[in-house]
Each structure stands twice: as C-alpha cells, then as structure tokens.
N, C-alpha and C positions, 0 to 999 in steps of 0.2 A: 547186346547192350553197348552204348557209346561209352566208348574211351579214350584218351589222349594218346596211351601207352600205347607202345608195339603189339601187336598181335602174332603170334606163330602158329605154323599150321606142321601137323605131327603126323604122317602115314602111320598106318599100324602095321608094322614089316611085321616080322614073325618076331625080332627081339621086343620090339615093342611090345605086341600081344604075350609074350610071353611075361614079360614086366607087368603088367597089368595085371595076368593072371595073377601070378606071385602076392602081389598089392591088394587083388582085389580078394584073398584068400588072408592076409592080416587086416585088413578092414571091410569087412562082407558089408555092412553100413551105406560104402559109395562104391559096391557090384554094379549098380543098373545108374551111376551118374558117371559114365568117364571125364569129364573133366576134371572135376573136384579128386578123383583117383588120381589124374595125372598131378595135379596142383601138390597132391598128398605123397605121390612118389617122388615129385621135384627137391621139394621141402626134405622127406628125407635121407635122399641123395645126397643132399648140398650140407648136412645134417652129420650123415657118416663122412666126407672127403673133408669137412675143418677139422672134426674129431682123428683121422686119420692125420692131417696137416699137424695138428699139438703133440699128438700122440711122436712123430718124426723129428719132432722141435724137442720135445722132452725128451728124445734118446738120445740126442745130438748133444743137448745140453748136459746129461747125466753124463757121458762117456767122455765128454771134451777134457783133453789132458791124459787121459787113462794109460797113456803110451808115454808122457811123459819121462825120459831119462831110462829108456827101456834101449836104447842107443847110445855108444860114448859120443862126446863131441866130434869125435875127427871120424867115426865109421862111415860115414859116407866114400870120404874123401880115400880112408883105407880100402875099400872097399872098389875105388874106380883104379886104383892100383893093380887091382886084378884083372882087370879087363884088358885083355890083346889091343896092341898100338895102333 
C-alpha cells in the first residue's frame, strides 16, 4: 500500500518469533496476520514503558524530601573530619 511514512523491515530472530508467539496467544484474532500482531505488540510495548515511565515519576515524586533532616547540618563536613589527610 503507498505511503509517505517510513517503512521498516523486522527479521523474525528467535526473540522476535518468540514475541509473537507470546502476542499471538493474547490475541489469537491476528495468529495468521503478523503485521497487524506486530502493530498490536508495538502499541503495547510503548503502552507498558509510559506506564512504567509515570509509575518512576510517581515514586520519585512520592519519596522526594523523605530524607529530609535525617542528617544535622554540619555531618557531612563532620564526617570528612574522619577521613585520613
């Protein structure tokens, strides 16, 4: 089919084929169309790594400060006091 858009070309290595399987055993539907399967593992690949991405951003944000005053002000500096000259 003509299109403007880049085209890629995907070997079926064994991780490949093995993704597929995986895919094509949650959507038995597009078994016998790999394209639309790879279209369909693409989507939700890119699906789980933003939900993974928020989920990293929401712990960051939940924990930020958590340490907070859990140090005096000067332990660093007491601290490099102990270190050999």
């Amino acid at each position: 089919m003509p299109t403007a858009r880049p085209r890629h070309t995907i070997t079926e290595t064994d991780p490949v084929h093995a993704a597929m399987a995986t895919a094509a055993g949650r959507w038995p539907e597009l078994r016998d169309r790999p394209g639309e399967l790879l279209h369909r593992l693409i989507a939700e690949g890119h699906r789980a790594l933003r939900e993974s991405a928020d989920a990293r951003r929401a712990a960051v944000a939940d924990t930020a400060g958590a340490g907070t005053g859990a140090y005096g002000e000067h332990y660093l500096a007491e601290l490099r006091e102990e270190w050999p000259a």
